[in-house]
Every structure is written in C-alpha cells, then in structure tokens.
C-alpha positions as CSV (number, residue, x, y, z in Angstrom):
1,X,-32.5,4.5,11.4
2,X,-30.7,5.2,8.2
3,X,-34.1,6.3,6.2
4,X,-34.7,9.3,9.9
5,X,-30.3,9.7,9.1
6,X,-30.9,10.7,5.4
7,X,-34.1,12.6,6.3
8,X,-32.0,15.0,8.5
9,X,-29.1,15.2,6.0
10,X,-31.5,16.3,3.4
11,X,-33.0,18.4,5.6
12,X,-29.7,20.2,6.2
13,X,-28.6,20.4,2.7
14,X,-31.8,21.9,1.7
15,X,-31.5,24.8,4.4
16,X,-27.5,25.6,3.7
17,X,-27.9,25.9,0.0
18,X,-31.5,28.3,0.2
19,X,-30.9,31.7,-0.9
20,X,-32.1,34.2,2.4
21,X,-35.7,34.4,0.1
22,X,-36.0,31.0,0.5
23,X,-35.0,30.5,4.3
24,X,-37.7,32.9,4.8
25,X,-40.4,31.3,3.3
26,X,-39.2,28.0,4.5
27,X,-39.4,30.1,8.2
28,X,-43.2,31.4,7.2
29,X,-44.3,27.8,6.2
30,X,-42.9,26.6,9.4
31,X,-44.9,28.9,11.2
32,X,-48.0,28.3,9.0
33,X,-47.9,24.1,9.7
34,X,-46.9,24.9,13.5
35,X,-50.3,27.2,13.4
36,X,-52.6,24.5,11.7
37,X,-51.2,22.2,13.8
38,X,-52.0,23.9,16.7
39,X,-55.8,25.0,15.5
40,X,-56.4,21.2,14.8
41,X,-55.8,20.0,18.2
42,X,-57.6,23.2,19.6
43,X,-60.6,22.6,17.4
44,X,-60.1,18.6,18.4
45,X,-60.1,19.8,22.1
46,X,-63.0,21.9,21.9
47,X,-65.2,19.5,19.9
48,X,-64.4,16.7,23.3
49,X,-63.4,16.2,26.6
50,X,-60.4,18.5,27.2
51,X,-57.3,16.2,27.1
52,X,-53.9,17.5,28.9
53,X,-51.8,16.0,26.4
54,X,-53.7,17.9,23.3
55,X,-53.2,20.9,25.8
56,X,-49.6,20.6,25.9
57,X,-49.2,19.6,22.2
58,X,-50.9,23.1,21.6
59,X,-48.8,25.0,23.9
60,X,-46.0,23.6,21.8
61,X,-47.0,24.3,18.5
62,X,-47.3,28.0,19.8
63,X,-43.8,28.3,21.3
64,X,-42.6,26.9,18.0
65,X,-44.1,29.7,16.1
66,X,-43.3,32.3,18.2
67,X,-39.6,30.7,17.9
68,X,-40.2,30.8,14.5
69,X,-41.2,34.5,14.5
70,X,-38.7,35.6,16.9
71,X,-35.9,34.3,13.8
72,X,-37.9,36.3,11.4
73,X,-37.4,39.1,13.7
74,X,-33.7,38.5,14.3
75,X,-33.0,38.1,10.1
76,X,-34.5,41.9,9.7
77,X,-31.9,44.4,8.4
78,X,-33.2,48.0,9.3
79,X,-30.0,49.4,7.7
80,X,-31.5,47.9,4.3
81,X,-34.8,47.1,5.0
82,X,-35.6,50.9,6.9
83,X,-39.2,51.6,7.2
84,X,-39.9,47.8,6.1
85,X,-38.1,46.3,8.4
86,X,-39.4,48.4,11.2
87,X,-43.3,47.6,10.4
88,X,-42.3,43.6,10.0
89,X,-40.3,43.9,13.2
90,X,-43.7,46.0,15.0
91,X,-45.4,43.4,13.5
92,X,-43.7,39.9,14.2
93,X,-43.5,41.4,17.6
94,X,-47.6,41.8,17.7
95,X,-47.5,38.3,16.3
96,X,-45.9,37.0,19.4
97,X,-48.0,38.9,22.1
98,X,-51.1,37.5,20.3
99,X,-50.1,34.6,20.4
100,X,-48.6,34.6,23.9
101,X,-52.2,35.3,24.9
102,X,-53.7,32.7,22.8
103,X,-51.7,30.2,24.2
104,X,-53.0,31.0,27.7
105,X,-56.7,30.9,26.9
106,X,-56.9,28.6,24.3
107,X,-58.0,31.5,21.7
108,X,-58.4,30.2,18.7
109,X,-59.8,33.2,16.5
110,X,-56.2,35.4,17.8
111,X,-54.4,32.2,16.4
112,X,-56.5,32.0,13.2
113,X,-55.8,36.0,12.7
114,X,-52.0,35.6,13.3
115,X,-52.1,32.3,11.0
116,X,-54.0,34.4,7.8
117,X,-51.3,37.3,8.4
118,X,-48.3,35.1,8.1
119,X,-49.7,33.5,5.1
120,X,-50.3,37.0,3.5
121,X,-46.8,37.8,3.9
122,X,-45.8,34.3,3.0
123,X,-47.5,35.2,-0.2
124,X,-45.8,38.5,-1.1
125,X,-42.3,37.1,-0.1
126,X,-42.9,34.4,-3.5
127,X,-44.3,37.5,-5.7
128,X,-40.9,39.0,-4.6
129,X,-38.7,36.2,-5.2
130,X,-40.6,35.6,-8.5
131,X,-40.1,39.2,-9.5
132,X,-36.3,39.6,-8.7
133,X,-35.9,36.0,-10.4
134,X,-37.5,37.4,-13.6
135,X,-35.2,40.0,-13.4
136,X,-32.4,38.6,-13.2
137,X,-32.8,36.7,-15.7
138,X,-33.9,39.7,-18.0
139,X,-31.0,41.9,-16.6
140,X,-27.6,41.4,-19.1
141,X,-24.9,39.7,-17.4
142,X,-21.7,41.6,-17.3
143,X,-18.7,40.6,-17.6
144,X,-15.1,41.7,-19.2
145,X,-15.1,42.7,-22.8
146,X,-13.7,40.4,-24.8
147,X,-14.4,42.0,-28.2
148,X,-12.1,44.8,-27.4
C-alpha cells in the first residue's frame, strides 16, 4: 500500500514541476502506450477467439487516447500558436473521429495511422524542446549592471 502511495506521489510531483513542453510529451506518450496497448489486444483478438473482456479493454484504451487528445486540444493557444495551433487543433480533432470509428469496427490499420502521427509529432515536440534548451543556454542572461 505504501510502495502504490509513493508511486502516485511521484507521479504527481513529476507532472507539477514539468515545464508545458514536457506535459505535452508526457500527454503524447500517454497516447502512444494507450495506442499499443490497444493494437496488442486487437492483434491478440484477431489472432483467437474474440474475447469480450479484450473487446472492452480495447474500447478503453481508445477513450483514453481520445481523452488524451481532447487535452492536447484544450492546451492549444491560437492567440500564440495562430496557424499552428489551428492545423494541430484540425488535426487532434481528425485523430478523434478516426479513432471513434476504429473503436466501433475494430480497425486496426486507422489506429496504427493515428498511432505513427502522434509519434511524429511526439518527435518534433523533443527537437523543439532540445532546440529552445540549447538556446537558452547559449542566449546571455541578463540581469542589472553591476559594473556601472
């Protein structure tokens, strides 16, 4: 009990002191294991007998991403973000309907395309982060003068 206790406190810490670059790629590899999850137990239930319960633990795995998606949406900033922001939010939005109709038939090639899509843009979000972290640390800090 105390091991799941410290589990969930780490878990907590970790997501309060993230930078927003961070939450988002901890959002997009939330997505990506809810995804594989999903496609294993598809791929398990198409390889076999269909089993309810691997239906349902699909069905979940979907709604999770498309939670998931729905508060990448909801994090956009079109004031900032303009054109960007509209194409993600066109986007994330095409995620959801794809995978709405996965989830009905049991589509595993839509799911694999939304998976590979979200991992693209999992991947640029680092390249970002690692760019504006190298600047940063190139930029010169600024500060008062305290020569004079």
């Amino acid at each position: 009990m105390a091991y799941t206790n410290a589990i969930s406190v780490y878990k907590e810490t970790k997501v309060t002191t993230a930078s927003k670059g961070q939450l988002i790629i901890m959002l997009y590899d939330g997505a990506l294991k809810q995804l594989d999850r999903g496609l294993d137990l598809l791929g398990m239930n198409l390889a076999g007998k269909k089993d309810p319960a691997k239906i349902e633990q699909i069905s979940k795995a979907i709604l999770k991403t498309q939670e998931i998606i729905t508060e990448l949406m909801t994090s956009l900033d079109f004031d900032r973000g303009g054109e960007i922001a509209k194409n993600l939010f066109a986007l994330y939005t095409w995620f959801n309907g794809e995978l709405f109709e996965a989830n009905i038939k049991q589509d595993v090639r839509r799911i694999t395309i939304v998976r590979n899509l979200v991992d693209e843009l999992r991947t640029a979000w680092l390249e970002i982060l690692a760019k504006s972290a190298n600047e940063s640390v190139e930029r010169p800090i600024g500060g008062i003068n305290i020569a004079g």
